[in-house]
C-alpha positions as CSV (number, residue, x, y, z in Angstrom):
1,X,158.4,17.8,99.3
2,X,157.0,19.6,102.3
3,X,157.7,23.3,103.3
4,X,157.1,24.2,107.1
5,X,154.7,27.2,106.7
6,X,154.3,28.7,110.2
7,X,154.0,27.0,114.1
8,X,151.0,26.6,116.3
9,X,152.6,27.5,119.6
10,X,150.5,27.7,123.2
11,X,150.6,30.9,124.9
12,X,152.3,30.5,128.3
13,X,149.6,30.5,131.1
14,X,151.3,33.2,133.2
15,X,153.0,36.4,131.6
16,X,156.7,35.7,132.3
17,X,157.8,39.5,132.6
18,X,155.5,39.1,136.3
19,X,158.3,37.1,137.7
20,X,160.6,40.4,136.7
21,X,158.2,43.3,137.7
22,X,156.8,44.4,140.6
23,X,153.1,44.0,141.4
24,X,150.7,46.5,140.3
25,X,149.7,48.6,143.7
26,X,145.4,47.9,144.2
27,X,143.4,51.3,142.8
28,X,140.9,52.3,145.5
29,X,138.2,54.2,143.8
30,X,137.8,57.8,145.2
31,X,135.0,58.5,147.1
32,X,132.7,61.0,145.6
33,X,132.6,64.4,147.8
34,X,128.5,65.4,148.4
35,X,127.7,68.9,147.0
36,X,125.4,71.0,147.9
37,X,123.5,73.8,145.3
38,X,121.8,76.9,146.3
39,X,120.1,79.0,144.2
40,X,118.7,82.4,144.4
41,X,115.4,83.4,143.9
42,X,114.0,86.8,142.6
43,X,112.4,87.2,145.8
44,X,115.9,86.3,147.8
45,X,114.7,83.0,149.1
46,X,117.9,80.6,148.8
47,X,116.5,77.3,148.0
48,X,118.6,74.2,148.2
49,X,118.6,70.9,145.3
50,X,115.4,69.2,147.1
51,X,113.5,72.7,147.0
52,X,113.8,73.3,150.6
53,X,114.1,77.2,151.2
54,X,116.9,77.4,153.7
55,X,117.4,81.2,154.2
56,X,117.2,84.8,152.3
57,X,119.5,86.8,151.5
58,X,117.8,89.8,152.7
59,X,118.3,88.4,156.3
60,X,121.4,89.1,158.8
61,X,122.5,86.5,160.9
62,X,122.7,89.1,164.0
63,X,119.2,90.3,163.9
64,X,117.2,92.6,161.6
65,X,118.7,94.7,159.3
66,X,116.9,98.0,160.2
67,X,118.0,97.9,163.8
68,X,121.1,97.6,163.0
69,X,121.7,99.8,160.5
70,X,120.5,102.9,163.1
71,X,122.7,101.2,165.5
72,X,125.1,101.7,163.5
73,X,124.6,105.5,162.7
74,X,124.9,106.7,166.3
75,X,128.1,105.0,166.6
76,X,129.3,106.9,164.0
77,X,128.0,110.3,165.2
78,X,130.0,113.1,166.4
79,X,129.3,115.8,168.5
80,X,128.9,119.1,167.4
81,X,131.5,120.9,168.4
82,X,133.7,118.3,167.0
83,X,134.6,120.6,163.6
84,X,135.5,123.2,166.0
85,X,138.3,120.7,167.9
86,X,140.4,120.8,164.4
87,X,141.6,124.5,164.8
């Protein structure tokens, strides 16, 4: 006498539960966003990835800094007689 031990059985060719979900929306890969490094030097040169010194740190984007810093300080200058105006 014969037992039945276990069933070779062929796996369907498409997955049946496809016909009951919905269709996986496509993943776009994101697109990688460009950054940019600057680093200091000890001198104040800011030097970008590619070794490109793009500016200092030293340096205002108006003009130099020693103009105008006394530009500045006779702006801000009173008169003389201006203690004598707080009575």
């Amino acid at each position: 006498k014969l037992d039945i031990v276990g069933v070779v059985v062929q796996a369907p060719r498409e997955d049946p539960r496809d016909t009951v979900l919905p269709k996986r929306p496509v993943k776009t890969k994101p697109k990688p966003t460009p950054t940019v490094t600057v680093t200091v030097q000890p001198n104040g040169d800011l030097v970008d990835g590619s070794g490109k010194v793009v500016g200092n740190i030293n340096e205002t984007p108006g003009g130099d800094a020693a103009g105008d810093a006394a530009g500045d300080q006779q702006g801000n200058a009173q008169p003389d007689n201006a203690a004598n105006d707080q009575e």
